[in-house]
N, C-alpha and C positions, 0 to 999 in steps of 0.2 A: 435922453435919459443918461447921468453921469452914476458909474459904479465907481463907488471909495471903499478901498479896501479893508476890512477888519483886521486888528493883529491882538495876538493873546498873549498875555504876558504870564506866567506862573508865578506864583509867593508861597510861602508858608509861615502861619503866625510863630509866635514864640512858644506855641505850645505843640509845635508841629503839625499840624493842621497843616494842607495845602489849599489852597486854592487858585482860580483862575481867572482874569478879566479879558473883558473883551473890549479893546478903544478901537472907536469910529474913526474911520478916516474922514469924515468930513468934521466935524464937532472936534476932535481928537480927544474926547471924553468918554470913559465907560459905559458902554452900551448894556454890556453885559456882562455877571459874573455866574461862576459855577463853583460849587464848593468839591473838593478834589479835583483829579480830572476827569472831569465828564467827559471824553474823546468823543460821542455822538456828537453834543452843542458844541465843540470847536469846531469838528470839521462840516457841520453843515452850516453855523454862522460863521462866511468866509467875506461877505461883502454888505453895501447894504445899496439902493438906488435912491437915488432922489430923481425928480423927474419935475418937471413945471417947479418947482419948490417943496414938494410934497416928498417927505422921506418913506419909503417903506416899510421901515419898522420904527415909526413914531409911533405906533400905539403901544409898544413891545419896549423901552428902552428905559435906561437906568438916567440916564442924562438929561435931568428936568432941565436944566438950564438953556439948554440948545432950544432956540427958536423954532425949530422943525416938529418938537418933543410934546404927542399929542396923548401921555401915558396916563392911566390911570389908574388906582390904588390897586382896584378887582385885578386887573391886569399883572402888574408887581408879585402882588400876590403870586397870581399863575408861574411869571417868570421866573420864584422862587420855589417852584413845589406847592406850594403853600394854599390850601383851603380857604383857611381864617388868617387875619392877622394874631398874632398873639402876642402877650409883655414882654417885655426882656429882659433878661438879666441881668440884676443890680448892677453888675461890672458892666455890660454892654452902657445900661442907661450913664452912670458916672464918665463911660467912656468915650462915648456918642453923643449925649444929651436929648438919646430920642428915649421914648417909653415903648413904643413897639418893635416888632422885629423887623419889620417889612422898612419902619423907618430909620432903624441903626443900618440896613444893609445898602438903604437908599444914603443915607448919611457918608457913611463908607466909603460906596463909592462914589460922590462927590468928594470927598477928602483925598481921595489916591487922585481923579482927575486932577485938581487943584495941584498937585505934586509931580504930576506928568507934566501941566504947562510950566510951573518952577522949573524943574529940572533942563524942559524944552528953552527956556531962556537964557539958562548957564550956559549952554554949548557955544 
């Protein structure tokens, strides 16, 4: 069993909003985000296991891309608070190009991963 570390990075939008990610250490993709800071979800999402191939929080993760990533909508949903999915706002859809909220935030955050590995290339 190999444990890869989690790291949280802090943002805030242009409207002051903060918010918070969470990148995989193995994937180096956001696993997770929280809106503010939620200090509980940081410090108890600290790492994650993989073991035979199998990740431990592939059913839990924001990072469909990752071959390990066994998530699913109902799931998202939970990891966002979230009961229902619900529409989003004009400005989300214009700006995201999703119609729901579950999948502008899924959206999201693929577009900040996609920016972590750019930025990981400059160096």
């Amino acid at each position: 069993m190999t444990e890869y570390p989690t790291t949280w990075r802090q943002y805030r939008l242009p409207d002051g909003r903060e918010f918070a990610i969470a990148v995989c250490g193995f994937s180096g993709r956001v696993r997770h985000l929280t809106i503010d800071h939620d200090i509980m979800r940081q410090t108890c999402i600290r790492c994650n296991m993989i073991d035979d191939g199998k990740c431990g929080s592939a059913t839990h993760c924001l990072a469909l891309e990752c071959p390990l990533n066994h998530s699913e909508h109902e799931q998202l949903m939970h990891m966002l608070d979230m009961w229902t999915d619900e529409p989003a706002d004009d400005e989300s859809v214009k700006q995201l190009g999703e119609k729901t909220v579950v999948g502008c935030l899924v959206e999201m955050a693929r577009r900040i991963s996609d920016s972590l590995a750019a930025d990981a290339t400059k160096k």
